[in-house]
C-alpha positions in Angstrom: -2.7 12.3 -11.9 -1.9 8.6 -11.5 -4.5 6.1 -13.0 -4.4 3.5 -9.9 -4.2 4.3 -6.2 -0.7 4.1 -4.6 -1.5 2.1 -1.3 2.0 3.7 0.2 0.8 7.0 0.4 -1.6 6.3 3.7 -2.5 9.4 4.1 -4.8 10.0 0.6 -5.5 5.9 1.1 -7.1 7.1 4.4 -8.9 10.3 3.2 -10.5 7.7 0.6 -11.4 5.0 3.0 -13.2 7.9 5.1 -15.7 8.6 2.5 -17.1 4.7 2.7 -20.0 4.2 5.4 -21.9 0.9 6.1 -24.4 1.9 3.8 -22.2 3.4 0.7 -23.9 1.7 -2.1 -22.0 -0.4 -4.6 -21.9 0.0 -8.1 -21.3 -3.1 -9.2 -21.0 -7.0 -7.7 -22.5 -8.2 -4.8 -20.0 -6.9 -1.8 -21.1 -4.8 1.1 -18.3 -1.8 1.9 -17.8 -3.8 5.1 -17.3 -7.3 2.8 -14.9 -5.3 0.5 -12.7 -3.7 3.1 -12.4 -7.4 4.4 -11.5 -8.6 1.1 -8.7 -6.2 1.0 -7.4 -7.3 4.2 -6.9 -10.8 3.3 -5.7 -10.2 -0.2 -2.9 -8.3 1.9 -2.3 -10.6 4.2 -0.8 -12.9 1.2 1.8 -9.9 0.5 2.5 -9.8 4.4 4.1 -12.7 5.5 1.1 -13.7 7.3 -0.2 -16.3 4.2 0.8 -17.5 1.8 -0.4 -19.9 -1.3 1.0 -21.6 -4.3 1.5 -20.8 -7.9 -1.4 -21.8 -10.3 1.0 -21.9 -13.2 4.6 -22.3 -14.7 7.1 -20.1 -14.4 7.3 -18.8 -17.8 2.9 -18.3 -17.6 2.7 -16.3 -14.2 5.7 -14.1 -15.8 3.6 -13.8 -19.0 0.8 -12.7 -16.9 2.3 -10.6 -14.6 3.8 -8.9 -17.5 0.1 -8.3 -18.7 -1.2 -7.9 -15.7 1.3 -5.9 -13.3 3.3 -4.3 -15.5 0.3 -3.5 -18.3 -2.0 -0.5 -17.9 -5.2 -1.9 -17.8 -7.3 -1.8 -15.2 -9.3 -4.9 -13.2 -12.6 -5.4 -15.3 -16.0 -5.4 -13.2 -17.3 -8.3 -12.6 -13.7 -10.2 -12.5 -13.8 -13.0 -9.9 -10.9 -14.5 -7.7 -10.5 -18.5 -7.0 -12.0 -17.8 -3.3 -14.8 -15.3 -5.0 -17.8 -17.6 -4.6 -16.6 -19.3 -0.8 -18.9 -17.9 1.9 -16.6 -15.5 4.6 -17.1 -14.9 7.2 -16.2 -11.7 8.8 -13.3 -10.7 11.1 -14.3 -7.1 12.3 -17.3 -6.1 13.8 -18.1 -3.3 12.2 -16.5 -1.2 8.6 -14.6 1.4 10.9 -13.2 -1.5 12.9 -12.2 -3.3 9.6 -10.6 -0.2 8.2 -8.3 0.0 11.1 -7.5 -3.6 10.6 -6.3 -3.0 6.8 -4.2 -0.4 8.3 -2.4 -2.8 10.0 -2.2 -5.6 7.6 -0.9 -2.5 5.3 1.5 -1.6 8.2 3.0 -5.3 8.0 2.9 -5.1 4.1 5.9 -2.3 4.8 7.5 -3.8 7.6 7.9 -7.5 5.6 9.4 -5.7 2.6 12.5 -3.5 4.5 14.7 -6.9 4.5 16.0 -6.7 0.9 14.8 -9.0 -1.7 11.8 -10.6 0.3 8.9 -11.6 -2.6 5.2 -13.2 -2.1 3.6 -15.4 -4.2 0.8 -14.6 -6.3 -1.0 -17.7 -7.4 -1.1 -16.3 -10.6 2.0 -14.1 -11.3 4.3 -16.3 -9.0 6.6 -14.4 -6.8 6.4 -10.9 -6.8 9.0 -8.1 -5.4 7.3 -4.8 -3.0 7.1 -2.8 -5.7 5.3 -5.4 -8.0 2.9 -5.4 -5.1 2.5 -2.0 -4.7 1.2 -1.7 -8.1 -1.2 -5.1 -7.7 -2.6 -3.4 -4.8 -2.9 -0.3 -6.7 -4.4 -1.5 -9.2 -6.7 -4.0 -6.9 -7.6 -1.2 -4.7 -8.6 0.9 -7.8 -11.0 -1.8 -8.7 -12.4 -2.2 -5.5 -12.7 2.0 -4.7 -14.2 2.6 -8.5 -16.7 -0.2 -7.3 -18.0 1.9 -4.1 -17.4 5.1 -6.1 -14.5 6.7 -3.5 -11.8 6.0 -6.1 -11.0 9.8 -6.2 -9.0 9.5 -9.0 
């Protein structure tokens, strides 16, 4: 059984999103299942093509840390916050189901922007990272964020 969620296979991603309802409590933080799922989407939309951002750090630090990070086997830790994690956002969708069909998407382009060989997006904190890099940040991001709603069926 792997320890973080593989965002490629859509099928199980999808059986796990269905479980989440407007009202599926949280176990941690102060997200709504709607605000999470929302989260998700523009967290992907930096791995898309569709954003992008700057490095916070040299060269040699974000490949430290994505060494650490990435490549390491830890998980996110609760309560871990993001450099947009205290702005106020506004939502996209108007509803979860909605929301959910719009991470599909954002997932579809995600596949789609990685078939032309050697494309990379920028994390602000590991620098440029490769498709399969980002299939394990979104693994491991998604983890977090199922574990926090309790859907992680892992």
């Amino acid at each position: 059984m792997n320890k973080f969620i593989d965002i490629s296979d859509r099928e199980n991603l999808n059986l796990l999103l269905s479980a989440l309802k407007p009202d599926t409590p949280r176990l941690w933080g102060t997200m709504t299942a709607h605000d999470m799922i929302e989260h998700l989407i523009d967290v992907v939309a930096y791995t898309n093509g569709r954003k992008t951002t700057e490095m916070d750090f040299s060269e040699e630090e974000s490949n430290r840390r994505k060494l650490v990070s990435v490549y390491g086997d830890a998980e996110m830790p609760r309560g871990i916050k993001g450099p947009d994690s205290e702005e106020e956002k506004t939502q996209l969708y108007p509803d979860l189901q909605t929301a959910i069909i719009g991470l599909n998407k954002e997932l579809d382009d995600f596949e789609s922007y990685y078939k032309e060989k050697g494309r990379t997006a920028i994390h602000p904190a590991f620098g440029a990272m490769n498709y399969k890099e980002w299939l394990m940040m979104h693994g491991k991001h998604f983890t977090h964020h199922f574990k926090q709603f309790g859907i992680a069926g892992l």
